[in-house]
C-alpha positions as CSV (number, residue, x, y, z in Angstrom):
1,X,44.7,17.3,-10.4
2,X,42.8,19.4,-8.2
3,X,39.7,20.4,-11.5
4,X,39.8,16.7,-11.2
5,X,38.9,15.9,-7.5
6,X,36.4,18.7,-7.4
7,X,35.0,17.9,-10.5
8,X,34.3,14.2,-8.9
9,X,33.6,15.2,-5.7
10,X,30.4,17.8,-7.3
11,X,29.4,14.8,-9.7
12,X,29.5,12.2,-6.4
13,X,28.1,14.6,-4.0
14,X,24.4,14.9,-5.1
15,X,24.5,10.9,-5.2
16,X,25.6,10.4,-2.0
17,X,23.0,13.0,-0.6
18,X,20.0,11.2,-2.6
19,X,21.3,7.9,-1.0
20,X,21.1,9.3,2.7
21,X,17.6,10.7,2.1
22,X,16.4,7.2,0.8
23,X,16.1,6.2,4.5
24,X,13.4,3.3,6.0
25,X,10.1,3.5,5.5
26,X,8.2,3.6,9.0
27,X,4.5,2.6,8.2
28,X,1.3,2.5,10.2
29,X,-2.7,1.7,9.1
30,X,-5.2,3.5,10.6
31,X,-9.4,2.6,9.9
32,X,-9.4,-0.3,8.3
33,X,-12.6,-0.9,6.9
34,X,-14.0,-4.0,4.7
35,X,-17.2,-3.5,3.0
36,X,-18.1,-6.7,1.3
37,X,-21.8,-6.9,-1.1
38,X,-24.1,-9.8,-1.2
39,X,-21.9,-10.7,-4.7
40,X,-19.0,-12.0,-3.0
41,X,-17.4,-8.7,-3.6
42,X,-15.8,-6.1,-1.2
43,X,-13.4,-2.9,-1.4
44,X,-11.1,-2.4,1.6
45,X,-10.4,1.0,2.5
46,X,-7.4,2.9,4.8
47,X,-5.3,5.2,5.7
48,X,-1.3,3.8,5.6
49,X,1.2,6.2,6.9
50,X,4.7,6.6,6.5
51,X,6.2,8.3,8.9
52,X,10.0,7.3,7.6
53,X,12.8,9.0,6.1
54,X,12.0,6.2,3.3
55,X,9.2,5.2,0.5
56,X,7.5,1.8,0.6
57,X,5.0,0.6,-1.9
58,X,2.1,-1.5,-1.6
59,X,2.5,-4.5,-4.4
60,X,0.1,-6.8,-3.0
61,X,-2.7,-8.0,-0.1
62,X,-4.5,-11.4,0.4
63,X,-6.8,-12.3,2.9
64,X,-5.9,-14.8,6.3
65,X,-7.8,-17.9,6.6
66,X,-9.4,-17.8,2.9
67,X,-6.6,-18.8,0.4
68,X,-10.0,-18.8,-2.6
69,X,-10.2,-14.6,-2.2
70,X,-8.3,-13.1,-4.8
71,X,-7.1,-9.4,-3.5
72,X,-6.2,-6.8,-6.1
73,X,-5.1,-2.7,-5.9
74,X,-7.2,-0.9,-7.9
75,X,-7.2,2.8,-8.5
76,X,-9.9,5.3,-10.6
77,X,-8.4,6.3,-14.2
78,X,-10.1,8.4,-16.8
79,X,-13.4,8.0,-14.7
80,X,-12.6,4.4,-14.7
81,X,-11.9,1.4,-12.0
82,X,-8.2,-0.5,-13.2
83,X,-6.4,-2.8,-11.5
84,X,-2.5,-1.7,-10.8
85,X,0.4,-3.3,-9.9
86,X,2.0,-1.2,-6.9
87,X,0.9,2.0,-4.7
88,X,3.6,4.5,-3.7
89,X,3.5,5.6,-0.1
90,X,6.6,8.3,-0.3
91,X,8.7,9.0,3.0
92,X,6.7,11.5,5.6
93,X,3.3,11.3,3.9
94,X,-0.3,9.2,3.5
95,X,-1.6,7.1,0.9
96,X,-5.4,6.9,1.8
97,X,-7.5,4.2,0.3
98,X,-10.7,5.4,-0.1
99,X,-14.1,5.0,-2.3
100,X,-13.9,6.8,-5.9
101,X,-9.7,6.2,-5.5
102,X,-7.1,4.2,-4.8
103,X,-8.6,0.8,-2.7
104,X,-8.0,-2.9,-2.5
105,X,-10.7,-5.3,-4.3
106,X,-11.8,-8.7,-3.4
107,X,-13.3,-11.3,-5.2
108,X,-14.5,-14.6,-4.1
109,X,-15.6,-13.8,-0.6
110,X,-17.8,-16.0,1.4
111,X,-21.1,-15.0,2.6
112,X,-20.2,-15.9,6.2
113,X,-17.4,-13.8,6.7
114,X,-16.8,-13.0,10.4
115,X,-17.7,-9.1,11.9
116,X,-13.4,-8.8,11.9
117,X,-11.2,-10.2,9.3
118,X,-7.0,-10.3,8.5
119,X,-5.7,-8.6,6.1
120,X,-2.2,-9.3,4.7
121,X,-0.8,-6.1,3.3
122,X,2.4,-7.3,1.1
123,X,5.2,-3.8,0.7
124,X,8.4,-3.5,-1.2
125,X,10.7,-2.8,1.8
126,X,8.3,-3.8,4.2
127,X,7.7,-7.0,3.8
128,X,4.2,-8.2,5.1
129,X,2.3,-6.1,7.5
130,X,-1.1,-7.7,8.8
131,X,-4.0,-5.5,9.9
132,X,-7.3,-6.5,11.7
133,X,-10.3,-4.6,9.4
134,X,-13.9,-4.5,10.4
135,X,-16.4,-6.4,8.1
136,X,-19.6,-4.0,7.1
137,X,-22.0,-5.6,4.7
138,X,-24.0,-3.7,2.0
């Protein structure tokens, strides 16, 4: 009886330890930049941190006040620009959006967007966090 109960306890002892570690995530965005082209394009780029004892990831974004801009996560692979479906931000680390990487795309922008725009970042555990970006212009 007592094989038994250690045996258990060493088989539910690692799972209970991976549970604990799977803490909240505890996010924050830092430079937030927009940089639209005269093609109704732009690329968002940031830094998102997580300071939690949890992961988070980033499955969508849309922009406030313009429900015709289509927002996408794109990352470089093989030397090439591909849309994804989610971004991992693991527990104490950074996921930095930048040009040549991972960014946000949008398409369908007007040509009079405003110097400061609202972006609706949309995370896994999260839920929707929005960020004020500045708009630069190519």
């Amino acid at each position: 009886m007592k094989t038994v109960k250690k045996m258990i306890t060493w088989l539910i002892l690692p799972l209970m330890l991976l549970a604990c570690e799977k803490g909240e995530p505890l996010l924050s965005i830092k430079w937030p930049q927009l940089v639209s082209t005269k093609r109704s394009v732009g690329s968002v780029f940031m830094l998102i941190l997580n300071d939690g004892s949890g992961e988070d990831i980033l499955v969508g974004c849309g922009l406030k006040g313009y429900p015709g801009v289509v927002c996408e996560l794109h990352d470089i692979q093989g030397g090439r620009m591909k849309k994804v479906q989610k971004m991992v931000i693991r527990s104490n680390s950074e996921l930095e959006l930048k040009p040549g990487s991972k960014h946000l795309m949008l398409f369908g922008l007007p040509d009079d967007l405003p110097e400061k725009v609202t972006i609706v970042l949309q995370f896994q555990r999260s839920g929707e966090i929005e960020i004020t970006a500045g708009v630069k212009r190519l």
